[in-house]
Structure formats: C-alpha cells, structure tokens
PDB file as gemmi writes it, atoms N, CA and C in Angstrom:
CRYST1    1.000    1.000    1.000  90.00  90.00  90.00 P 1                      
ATOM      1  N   UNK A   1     -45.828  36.287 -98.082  1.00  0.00           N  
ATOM      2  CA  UNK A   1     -46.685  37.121 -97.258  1.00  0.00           C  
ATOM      3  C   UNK A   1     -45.818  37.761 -96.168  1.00  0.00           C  
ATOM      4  N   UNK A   2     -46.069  38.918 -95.715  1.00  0.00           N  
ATOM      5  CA  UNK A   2     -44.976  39.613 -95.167  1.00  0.00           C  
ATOM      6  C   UNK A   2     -45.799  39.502 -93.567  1.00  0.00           C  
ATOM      7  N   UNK A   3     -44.820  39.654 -92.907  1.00  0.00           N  
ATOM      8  CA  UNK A   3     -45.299  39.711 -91.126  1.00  0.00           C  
ATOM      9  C   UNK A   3     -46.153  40.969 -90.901  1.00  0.00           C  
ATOM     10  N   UNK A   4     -47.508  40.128 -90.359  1.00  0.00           N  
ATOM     11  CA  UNK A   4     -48.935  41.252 -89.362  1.00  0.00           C  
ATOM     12  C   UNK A   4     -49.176  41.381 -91.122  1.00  0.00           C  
ATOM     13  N   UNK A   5     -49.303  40.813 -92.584  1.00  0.00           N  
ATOM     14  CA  UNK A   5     -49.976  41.511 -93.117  1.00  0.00           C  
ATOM     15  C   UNK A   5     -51.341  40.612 -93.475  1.00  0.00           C  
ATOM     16  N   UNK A   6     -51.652  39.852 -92.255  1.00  0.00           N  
ATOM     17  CA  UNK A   6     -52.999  38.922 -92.449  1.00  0.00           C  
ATOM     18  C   UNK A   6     -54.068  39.583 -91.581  1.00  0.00           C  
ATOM     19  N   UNK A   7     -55.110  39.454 -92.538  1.00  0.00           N  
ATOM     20  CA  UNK A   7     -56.188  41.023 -91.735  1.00  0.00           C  
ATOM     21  C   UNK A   7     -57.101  39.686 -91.015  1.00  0.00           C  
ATOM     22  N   UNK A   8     -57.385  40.518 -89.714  1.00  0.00           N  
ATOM     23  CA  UNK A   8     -58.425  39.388 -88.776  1.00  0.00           C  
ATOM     24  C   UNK A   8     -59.956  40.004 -88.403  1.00  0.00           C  
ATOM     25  N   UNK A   9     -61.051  39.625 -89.174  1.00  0.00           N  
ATOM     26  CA  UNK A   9     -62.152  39.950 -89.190  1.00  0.00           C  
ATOM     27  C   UNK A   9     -62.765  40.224 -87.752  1.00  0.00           C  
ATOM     28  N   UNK A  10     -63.946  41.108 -87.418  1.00  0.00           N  
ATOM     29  CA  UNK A  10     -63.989  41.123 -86.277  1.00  0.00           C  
ATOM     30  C   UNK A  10     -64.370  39.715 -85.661  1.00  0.00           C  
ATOM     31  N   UNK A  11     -65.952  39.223 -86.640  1.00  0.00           N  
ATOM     32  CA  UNK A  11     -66.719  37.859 -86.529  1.00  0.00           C  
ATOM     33  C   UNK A  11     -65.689  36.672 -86.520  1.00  0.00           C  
ATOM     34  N   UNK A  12     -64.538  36.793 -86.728  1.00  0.00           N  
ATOM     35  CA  UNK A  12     -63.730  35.430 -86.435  1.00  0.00           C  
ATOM     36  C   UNK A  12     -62.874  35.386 -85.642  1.00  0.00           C  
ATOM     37  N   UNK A  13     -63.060  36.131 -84.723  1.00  0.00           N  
ATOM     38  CA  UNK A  13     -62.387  36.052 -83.409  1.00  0.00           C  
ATOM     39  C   UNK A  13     -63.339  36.142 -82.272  1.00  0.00           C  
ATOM     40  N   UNK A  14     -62.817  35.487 -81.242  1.00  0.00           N  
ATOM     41  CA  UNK A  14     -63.442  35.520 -79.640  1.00  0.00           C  
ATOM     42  C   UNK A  14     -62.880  35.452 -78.722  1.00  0.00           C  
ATOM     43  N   UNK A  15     -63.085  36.937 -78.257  1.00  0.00           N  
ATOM     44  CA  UNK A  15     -62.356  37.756 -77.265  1.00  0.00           C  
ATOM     45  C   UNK A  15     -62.541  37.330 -75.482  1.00  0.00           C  
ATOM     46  N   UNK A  16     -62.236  37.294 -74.872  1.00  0.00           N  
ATOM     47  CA  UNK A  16     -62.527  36.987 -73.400  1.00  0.00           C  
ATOM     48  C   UNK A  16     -61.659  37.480 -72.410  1.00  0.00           C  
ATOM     49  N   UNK A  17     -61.683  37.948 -71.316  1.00  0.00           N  
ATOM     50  CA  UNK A  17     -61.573  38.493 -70.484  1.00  0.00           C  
ATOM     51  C   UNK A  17     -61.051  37.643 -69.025  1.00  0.00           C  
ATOM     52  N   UNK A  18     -59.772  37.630 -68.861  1.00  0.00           N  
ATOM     53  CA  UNK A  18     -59.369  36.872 -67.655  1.00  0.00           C  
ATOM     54  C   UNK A  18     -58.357  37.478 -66.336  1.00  0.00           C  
ATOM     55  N   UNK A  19     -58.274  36.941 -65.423  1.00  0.00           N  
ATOM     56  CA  UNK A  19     -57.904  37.231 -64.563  1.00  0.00           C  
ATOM     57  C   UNK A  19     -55.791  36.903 -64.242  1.00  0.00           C  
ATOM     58  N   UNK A  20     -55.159  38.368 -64.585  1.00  0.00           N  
ATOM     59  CA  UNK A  20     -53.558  37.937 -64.549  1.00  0.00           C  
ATOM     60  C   UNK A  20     -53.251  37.241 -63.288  1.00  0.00           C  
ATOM     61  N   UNK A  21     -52.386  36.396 -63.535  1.00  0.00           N  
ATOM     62  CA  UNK A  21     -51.773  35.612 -62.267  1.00  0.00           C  
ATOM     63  C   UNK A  21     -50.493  35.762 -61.896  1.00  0.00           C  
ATOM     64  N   UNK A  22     -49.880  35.677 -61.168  1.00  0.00           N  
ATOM     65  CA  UNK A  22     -48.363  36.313 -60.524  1.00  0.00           C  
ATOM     66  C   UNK A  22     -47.773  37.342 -59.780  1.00  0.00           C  
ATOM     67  N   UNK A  23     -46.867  37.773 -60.313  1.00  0.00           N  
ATOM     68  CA  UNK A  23     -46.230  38.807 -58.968  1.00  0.00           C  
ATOM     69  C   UNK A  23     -47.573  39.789 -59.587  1.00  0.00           C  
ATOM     70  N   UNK A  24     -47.812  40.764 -58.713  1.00  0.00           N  
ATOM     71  CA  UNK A  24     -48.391  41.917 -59.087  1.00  0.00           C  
ATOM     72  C   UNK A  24     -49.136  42.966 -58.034  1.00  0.00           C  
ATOM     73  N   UNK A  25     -49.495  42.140 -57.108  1.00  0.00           N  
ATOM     74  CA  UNK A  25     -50.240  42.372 -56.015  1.00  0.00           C  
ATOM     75  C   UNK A  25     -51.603  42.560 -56.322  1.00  0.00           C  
ATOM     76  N   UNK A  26     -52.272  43.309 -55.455  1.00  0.00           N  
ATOM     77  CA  UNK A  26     -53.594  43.235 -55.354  1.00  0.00           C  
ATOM     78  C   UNK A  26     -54.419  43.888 -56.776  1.00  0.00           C  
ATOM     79  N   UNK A  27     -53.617  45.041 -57.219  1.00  0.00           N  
ATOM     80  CA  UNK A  27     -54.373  44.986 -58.700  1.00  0.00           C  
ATOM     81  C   UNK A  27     -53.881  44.311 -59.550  1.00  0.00           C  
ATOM     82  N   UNK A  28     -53.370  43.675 -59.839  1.00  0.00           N  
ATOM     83  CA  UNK A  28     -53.306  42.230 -60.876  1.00  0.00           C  
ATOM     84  C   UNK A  28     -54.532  41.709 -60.391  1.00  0.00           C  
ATOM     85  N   UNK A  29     -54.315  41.367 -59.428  1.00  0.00           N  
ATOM     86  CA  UNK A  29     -55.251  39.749 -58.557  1.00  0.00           C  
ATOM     87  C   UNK A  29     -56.514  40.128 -58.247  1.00  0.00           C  
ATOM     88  N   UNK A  30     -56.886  41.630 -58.745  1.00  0.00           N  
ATOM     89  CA  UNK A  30     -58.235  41.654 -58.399  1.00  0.00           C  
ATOM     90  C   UNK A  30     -59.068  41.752 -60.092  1.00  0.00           C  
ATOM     91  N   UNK A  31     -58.321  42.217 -60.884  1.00  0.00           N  
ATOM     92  CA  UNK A  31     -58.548  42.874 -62.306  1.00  0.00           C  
ATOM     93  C   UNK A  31     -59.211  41.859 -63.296  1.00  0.00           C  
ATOM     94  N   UNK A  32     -59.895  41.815 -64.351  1.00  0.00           N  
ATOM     95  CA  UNK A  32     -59.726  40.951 -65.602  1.00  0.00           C  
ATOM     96  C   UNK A  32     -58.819  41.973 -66.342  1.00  0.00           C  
ATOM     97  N   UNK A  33     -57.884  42.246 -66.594  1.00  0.00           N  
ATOM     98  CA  UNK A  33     -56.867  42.770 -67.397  1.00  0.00           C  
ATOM     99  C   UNK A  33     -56.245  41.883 -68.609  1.00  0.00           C  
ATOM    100  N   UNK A  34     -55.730  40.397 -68.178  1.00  0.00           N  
ATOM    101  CA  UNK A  34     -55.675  39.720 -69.151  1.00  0.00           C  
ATOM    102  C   UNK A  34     -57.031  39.856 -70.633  1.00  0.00           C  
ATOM    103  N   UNK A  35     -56.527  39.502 -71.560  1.00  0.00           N  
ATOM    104  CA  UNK A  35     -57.116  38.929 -72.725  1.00  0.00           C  
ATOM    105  C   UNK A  35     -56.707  37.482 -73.536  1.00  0.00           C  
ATOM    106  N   UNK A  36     -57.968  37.109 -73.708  1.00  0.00           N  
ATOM    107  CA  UNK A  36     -57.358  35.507 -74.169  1.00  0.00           C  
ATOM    108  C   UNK A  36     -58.260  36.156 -76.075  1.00  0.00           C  
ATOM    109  N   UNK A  37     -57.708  35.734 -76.548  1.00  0.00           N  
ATOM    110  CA  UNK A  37     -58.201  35.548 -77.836  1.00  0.00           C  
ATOM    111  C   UNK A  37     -58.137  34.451 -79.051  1.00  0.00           C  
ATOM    112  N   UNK A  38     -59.748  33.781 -79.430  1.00  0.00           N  
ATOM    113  CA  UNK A  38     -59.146  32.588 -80.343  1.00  0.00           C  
ATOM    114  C   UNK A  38     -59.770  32.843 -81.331  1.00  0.00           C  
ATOM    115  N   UNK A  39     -59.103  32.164 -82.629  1.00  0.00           N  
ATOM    116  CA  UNK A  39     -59.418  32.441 -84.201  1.00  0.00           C  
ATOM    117  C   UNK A  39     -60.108  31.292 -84.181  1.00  0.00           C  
ATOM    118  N   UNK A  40     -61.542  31.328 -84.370  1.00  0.00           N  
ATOM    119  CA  UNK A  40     -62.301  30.358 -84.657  1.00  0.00           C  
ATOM    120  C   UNK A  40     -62.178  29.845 -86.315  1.00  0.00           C  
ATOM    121  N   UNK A  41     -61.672  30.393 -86.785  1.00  0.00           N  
ATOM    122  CA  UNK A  41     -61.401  29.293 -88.014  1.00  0.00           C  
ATOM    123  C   UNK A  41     -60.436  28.632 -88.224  1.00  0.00           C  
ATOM    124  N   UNK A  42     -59.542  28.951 -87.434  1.00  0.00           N  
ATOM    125  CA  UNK A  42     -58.534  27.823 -87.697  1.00  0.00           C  
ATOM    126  C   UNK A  42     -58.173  27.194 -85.481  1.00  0.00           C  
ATOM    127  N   UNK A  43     -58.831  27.710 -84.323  1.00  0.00           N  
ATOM    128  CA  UNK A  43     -58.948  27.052 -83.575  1.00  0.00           C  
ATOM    129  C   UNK A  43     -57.347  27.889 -82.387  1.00  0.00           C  
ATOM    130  N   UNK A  44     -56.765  28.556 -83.474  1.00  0.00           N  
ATOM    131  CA  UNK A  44     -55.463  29.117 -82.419  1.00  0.00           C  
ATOM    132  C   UNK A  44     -55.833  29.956 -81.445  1.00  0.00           C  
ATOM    133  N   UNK A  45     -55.599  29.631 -80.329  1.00  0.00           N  
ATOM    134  CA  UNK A  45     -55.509  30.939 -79.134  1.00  0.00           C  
ATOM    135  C   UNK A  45     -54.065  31.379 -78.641  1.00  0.00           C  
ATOM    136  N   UNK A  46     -54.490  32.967 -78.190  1.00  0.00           N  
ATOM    137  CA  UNK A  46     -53.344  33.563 -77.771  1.00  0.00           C  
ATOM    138  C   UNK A  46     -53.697  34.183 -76.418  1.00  0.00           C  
ATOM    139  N   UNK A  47     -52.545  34.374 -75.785  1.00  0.00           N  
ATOM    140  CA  UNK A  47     -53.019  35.126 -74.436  1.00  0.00           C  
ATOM    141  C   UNK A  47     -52.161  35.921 -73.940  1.00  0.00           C  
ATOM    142  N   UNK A  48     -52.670  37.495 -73.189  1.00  0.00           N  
ATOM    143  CA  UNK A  48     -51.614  38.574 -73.124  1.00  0.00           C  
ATOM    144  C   UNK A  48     -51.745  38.786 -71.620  1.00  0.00           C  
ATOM    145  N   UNK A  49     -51.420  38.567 -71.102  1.00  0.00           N  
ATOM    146  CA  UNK A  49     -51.811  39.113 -69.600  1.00  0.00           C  
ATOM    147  C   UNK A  49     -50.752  39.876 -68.796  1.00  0.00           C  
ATOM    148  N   UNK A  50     -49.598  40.534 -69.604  1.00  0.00           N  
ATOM    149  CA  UNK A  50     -47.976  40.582 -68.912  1.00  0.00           C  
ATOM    150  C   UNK A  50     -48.108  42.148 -68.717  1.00  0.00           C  
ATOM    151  N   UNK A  51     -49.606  42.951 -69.241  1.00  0.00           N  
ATOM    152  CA  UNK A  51     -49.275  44.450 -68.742  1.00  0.00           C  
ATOM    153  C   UNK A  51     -50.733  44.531 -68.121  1.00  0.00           C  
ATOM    154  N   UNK A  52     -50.615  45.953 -67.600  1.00  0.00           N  
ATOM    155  CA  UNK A  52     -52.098  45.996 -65.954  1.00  0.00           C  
ATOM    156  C   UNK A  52     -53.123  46.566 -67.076  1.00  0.00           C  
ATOM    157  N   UNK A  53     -53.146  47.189 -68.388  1.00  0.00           N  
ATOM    158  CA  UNK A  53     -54.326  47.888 -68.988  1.00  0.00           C  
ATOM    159  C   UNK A  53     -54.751  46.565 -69.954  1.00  0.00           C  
ATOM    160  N   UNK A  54     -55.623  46.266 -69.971  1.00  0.00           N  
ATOM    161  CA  UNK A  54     -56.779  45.529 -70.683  1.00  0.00           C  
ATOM    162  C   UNK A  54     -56.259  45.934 -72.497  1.00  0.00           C  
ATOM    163  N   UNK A  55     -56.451  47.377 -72.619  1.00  0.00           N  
ATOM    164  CA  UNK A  55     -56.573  48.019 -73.987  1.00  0.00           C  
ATOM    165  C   UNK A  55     -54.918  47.952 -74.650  1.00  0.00           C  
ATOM    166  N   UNK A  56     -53.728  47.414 -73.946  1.00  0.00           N  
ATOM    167  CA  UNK A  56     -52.655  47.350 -74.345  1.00  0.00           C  
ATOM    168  C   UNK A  56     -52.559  45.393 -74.077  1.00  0.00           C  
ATOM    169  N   UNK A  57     -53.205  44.862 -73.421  1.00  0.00           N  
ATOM    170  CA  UNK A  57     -52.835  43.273 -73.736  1.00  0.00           C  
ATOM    171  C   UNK A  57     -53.663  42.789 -74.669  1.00  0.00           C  
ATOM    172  N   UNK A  58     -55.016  43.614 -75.150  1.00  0.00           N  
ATOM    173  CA  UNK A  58     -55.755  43.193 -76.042  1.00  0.00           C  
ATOM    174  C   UNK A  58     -54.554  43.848 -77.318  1.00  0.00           C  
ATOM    175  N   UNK A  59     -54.098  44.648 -77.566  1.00  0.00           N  
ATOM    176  CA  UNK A  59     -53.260  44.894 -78.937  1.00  0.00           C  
ATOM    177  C   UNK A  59     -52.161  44.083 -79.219  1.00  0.00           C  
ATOM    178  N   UNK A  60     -51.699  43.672 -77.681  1.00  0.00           N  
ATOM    179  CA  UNK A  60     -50.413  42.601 -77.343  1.00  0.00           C  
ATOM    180  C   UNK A  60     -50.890  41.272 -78.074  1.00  0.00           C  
ATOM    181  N   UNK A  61     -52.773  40.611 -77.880  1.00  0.00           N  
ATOM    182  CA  UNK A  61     -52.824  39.527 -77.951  1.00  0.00           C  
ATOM    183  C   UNK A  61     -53.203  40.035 -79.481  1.00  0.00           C  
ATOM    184  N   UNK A  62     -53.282  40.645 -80.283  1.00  0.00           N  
ATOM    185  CA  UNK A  62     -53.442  40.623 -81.291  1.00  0.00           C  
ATOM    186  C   UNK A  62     -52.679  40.656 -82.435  1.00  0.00           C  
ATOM    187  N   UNK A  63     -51.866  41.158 -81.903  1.00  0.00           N  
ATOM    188  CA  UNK A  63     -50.595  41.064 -82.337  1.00  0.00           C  
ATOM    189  C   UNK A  63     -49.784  40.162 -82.988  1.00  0.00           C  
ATOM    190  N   UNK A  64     -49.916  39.354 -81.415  1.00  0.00           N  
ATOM    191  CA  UNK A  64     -49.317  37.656 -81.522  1.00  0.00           C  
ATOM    192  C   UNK A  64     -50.193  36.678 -82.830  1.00  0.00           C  
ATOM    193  N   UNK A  65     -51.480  37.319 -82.451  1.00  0.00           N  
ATOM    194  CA  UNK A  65     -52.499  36.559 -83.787  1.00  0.00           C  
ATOM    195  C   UNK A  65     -51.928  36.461 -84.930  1.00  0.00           C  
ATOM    196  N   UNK A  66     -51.842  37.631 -85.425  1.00  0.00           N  
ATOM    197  CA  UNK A  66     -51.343  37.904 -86.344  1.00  0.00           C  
ATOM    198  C   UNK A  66     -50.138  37.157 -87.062  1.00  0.00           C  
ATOM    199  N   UNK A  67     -48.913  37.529 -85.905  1.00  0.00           N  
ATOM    200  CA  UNK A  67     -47.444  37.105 -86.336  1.00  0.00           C  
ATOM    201  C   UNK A  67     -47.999  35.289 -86.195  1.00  0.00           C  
ATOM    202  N   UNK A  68     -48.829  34.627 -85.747  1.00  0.00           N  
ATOM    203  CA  UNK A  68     -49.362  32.888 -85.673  1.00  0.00           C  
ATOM    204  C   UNK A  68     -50.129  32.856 -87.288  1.00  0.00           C  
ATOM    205  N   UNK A  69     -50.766  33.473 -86.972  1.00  0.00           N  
ATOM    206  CA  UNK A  69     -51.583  33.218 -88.593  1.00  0.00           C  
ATOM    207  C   UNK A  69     -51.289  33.567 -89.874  1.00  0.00           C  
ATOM    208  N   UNK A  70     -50.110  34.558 -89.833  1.00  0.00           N  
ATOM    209  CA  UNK A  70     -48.521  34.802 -90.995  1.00  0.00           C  
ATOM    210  C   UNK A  70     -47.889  33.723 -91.058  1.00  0.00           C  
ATOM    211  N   UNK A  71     -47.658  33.202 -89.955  1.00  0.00           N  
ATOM    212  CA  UNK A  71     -46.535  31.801 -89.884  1.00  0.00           C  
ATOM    213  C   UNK A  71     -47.481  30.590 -90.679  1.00  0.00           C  
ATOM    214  N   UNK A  72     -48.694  30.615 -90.182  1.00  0.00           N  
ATOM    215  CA  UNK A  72     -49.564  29.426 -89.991  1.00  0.00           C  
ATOM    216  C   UNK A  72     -49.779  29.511 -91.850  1.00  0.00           C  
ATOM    217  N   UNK A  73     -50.173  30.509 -92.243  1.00  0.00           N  
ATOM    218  CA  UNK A  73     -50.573  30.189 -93.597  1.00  0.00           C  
ATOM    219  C   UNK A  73     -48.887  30.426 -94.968  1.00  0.00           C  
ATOM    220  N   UNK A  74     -47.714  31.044 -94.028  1.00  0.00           N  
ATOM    221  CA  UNK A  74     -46.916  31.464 -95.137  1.00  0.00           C  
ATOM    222  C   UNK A  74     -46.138  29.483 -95.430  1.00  0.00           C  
ATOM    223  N   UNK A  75     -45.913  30.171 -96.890  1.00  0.00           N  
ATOM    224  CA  UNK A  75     -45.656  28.988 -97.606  1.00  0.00           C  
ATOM    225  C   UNK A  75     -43.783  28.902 -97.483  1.00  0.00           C  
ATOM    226  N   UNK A  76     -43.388  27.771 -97.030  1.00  0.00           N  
ATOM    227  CA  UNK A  76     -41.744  27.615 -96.872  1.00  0.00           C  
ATOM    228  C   UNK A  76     -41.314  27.654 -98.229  1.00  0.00           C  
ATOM    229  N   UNK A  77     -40.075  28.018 -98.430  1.00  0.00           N  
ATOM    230  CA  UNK A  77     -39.119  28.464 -99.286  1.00  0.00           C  
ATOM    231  C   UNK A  77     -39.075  27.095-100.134  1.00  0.00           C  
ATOM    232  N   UNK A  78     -38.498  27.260-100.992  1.00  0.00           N  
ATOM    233  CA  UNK A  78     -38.268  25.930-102.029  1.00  0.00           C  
ATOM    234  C   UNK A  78     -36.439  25.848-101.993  1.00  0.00           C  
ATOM    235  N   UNK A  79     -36.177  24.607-101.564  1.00  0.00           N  
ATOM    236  CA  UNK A  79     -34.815  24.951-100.981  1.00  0.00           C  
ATOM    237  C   UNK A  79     -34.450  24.121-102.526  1.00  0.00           C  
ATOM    238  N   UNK A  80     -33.457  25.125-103.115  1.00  0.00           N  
ATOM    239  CA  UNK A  80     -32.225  24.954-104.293  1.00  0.00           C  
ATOM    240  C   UNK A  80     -31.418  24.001-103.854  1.00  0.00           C  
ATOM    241  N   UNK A  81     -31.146  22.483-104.732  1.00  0.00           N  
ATOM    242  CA  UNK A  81     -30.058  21.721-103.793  1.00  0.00           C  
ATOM    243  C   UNK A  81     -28.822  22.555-104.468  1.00  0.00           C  
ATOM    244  N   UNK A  82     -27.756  22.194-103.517  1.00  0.00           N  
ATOM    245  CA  UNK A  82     -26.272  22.211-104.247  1.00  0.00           C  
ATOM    246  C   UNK A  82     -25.694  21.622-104.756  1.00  0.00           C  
ATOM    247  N   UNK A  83     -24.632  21.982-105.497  1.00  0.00           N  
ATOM    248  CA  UNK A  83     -24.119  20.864-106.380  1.00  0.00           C  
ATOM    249  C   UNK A  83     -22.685  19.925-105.401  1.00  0.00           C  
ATOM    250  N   UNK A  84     -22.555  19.055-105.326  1.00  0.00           N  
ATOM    251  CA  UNK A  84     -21.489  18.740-104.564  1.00  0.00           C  
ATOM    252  C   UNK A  84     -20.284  18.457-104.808  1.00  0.00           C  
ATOM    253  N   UNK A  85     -19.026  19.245-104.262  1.00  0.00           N  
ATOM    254  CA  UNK A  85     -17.940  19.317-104.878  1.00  0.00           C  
ATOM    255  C   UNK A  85     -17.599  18.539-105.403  1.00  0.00           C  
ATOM    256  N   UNK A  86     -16.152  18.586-106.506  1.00  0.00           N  
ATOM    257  CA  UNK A  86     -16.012  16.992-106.802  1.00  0.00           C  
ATOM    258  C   UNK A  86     -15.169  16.287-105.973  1.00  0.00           C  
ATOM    259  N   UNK A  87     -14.220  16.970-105.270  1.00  0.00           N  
ATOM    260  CA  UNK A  87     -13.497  16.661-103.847  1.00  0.00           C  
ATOM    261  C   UNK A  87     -14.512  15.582-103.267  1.00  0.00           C  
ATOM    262  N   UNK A  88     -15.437  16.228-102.673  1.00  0.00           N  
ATOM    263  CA  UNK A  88     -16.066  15.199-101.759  1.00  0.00           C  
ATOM    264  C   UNK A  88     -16.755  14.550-102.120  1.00  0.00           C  
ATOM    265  N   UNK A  89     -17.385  14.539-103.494  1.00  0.00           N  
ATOM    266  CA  UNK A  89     -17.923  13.331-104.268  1.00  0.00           C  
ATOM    267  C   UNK A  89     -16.657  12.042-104.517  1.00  0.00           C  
ATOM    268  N   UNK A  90     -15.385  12.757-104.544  1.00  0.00           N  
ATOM    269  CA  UNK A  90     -14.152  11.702-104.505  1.00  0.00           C  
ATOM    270  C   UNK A  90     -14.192  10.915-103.287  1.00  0.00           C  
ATOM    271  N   UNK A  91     -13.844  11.910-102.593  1.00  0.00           N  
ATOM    272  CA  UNK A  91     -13.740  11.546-100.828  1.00  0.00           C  
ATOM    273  C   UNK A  91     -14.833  10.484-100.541  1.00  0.00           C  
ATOM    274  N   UNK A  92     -16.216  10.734-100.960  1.00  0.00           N  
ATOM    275  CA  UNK A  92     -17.251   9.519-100.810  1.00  0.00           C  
ATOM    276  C   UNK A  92     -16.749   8.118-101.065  1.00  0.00           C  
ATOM    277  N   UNK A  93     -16.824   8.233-102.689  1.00  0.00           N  
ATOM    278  CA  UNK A  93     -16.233   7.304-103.619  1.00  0.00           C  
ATOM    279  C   UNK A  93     -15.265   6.339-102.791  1.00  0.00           C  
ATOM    280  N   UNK A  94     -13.890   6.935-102.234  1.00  0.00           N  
ATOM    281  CA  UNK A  94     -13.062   6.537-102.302  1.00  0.00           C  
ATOM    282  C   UNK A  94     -12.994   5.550-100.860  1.00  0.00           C  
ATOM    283  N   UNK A  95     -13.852   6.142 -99.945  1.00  0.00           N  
ATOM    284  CA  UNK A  95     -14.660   5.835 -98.328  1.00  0.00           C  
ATOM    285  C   UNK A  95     -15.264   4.166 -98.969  1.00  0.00           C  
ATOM    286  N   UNK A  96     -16.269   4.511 -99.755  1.00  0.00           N  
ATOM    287  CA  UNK A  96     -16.713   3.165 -99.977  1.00  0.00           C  
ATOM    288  C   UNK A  96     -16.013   2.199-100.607  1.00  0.00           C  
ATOM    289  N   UNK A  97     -15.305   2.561-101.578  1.00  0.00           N  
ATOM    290  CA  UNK A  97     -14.354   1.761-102.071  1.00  0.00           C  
ATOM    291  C   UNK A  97     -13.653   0.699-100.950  1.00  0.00           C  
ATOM    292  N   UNK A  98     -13.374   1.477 -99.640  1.00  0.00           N  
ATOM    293  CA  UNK A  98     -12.256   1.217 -98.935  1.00  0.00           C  
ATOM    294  C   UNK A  98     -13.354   0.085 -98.218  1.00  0.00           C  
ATOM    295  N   UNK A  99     -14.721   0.342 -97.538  1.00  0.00           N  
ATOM    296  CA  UNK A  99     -15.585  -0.143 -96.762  1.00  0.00           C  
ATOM    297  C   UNK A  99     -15.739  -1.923 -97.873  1.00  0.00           C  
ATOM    298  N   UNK A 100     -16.293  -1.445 -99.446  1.00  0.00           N  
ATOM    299  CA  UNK A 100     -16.527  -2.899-100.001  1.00  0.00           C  
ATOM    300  C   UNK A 100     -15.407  -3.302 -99.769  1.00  0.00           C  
ATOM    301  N   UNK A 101     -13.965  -3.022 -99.834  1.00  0.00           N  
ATOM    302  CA  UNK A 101     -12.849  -4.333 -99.847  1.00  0.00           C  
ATOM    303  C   UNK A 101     -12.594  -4.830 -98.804  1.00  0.00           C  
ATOM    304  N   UNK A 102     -13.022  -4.200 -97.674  1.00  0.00           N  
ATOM    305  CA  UNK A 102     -13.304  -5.323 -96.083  1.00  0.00           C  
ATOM    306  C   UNK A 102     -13.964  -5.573 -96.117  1.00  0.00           C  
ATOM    307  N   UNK A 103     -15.279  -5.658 -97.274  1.00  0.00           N  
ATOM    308  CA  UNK A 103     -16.162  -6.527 -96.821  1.00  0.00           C  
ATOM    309  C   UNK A 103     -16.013  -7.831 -97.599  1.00  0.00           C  
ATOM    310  N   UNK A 104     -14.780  -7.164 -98.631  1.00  0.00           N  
ATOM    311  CA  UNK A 104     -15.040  -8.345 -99.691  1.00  0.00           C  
ATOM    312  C   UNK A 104     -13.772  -9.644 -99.001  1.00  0.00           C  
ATOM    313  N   UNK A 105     -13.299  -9.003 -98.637  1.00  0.00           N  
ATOM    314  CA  UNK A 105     -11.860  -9.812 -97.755  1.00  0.00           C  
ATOM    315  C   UNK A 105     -12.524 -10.728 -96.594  1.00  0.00           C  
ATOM    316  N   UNK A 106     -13.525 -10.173 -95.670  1.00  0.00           N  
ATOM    317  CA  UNK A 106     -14.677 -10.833 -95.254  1.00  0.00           C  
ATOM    318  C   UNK A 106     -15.097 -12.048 -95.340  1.00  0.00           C  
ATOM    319  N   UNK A 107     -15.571 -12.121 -97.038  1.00  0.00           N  
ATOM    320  CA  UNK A 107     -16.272 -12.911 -97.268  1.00  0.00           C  
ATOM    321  C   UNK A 107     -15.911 -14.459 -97.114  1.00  0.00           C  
ATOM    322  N   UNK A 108     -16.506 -15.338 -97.327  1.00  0.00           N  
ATOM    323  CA  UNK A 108     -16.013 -16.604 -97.405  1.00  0.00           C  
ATOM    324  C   UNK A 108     -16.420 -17.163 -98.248  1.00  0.00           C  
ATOM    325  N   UNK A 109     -15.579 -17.598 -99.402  1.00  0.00           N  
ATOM    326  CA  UNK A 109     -15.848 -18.429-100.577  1.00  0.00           C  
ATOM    327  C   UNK A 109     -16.208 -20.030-100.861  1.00  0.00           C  
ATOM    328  N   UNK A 110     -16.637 -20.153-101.686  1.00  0.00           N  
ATOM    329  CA  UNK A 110     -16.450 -22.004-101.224  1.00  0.00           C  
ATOM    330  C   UNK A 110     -15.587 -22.583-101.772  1.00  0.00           C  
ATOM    331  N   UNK A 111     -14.155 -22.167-102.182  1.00  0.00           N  
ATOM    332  CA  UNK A 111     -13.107 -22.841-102.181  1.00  0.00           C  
ATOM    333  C   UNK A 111     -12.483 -23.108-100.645  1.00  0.00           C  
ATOM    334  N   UNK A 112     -13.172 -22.344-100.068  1.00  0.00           N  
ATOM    335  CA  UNK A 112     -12.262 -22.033 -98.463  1.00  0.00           C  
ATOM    336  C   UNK A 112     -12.701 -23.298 -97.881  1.00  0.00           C  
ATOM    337  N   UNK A 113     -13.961 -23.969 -97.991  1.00  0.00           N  
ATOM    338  CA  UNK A 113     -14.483 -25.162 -97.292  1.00  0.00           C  
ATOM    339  C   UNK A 113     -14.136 -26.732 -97.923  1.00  0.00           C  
ATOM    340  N   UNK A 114     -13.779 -26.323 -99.399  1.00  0.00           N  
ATOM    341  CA  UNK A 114     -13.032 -27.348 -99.482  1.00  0.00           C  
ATOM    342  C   UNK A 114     -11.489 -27.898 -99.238  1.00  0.00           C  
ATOM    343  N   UNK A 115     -11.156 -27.328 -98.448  1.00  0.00           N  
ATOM    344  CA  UNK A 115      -9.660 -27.898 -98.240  1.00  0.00           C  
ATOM    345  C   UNK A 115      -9.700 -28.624 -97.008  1.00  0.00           C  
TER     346      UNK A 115                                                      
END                                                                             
C-alpha cells in the first residue's frame, strides 16, 4: 500500500476544535485554530496546531492520519535470510571448537579422585 493512499470516510472521523498553546501571542491564545482529529475505528488521534489558519492544520492533521493509518495497516516485508559465508561458518566452527576444549580440559574425571 503506498503512502496517503488510505481513503478516510467522513463518518469515521471526529473532528474538534482546540485552543494552540505557545509562543504566538495573543492570536494563538485567543483562537481555536488547532485541530485534534480521531479515527474512531481504530481509536488513533492526531493533532495540528503549529499554523494560525484552522483550514491548513485541519489538512496538516489529516494528513498525519493518513501517513498513521498507511503505517498502521501496511504489511512488513518478508525478510529473505542470507546464506552465510563459508569463511564465517569456519570462523564459528573453529571458535567453538576452541571454547569445548577448555571446557573439556576443565573437566574432572574420576580417575583424578582416585589417586
């Protein structure tokens, strides 16, 4: 599925209207300019509040919907293993080899307790 190509019904979204917070001065702080928007079927909200027109953070928060609910439903890749050299399939090999014979030198036999 390619990015923004998930269509969002009008009835499954709910739009609301809030008040921006931060630098801005008095028209920020007096405005509902923000938009909050949530996809009631699957419960995600987004929120745009970073420009002063209402009609450009509502396209902002829709936006974001979109690129969330592309992500939310696209299916991950099927990862191909590799094959592993034979170098470092040696190199393994040869690691453990080295690890069992200290462990086997380690050990203690029970000839060792009888003497």
């Amino acid at each position: 599925m390619a990015k923004n190509s998930y269509q969002i019904r009008d009835e499954d979204i709910e739009v609301t209207h809030v008040k921006g917070s931060g630098p801005g001065g008095q028209h920020r702080n007096k405005r509902m300019t923000g938009v909050r928007i949530k996809h009631l079927p699957t419960g995600l909200l987004v929120t745009a509040t970073e420009r002063r027109s209402q009609e450009q953070n509502r396209a902002a928060a829709m936006e974001r919907m979109k690129n969330k609910l592309s992500d939310l439903y696209k299916t991950p890749k099927v990862r191909i293993k590799t094959k592993s050299s034979r170098r470092s399939v040696e190199e393994r090999l040869t690691e453990k080899h080295k690890v069992s014979q200290k462990k086997e030198s380690r050990r203690v036999t029970r000839g060792d307790f009888e003497k």
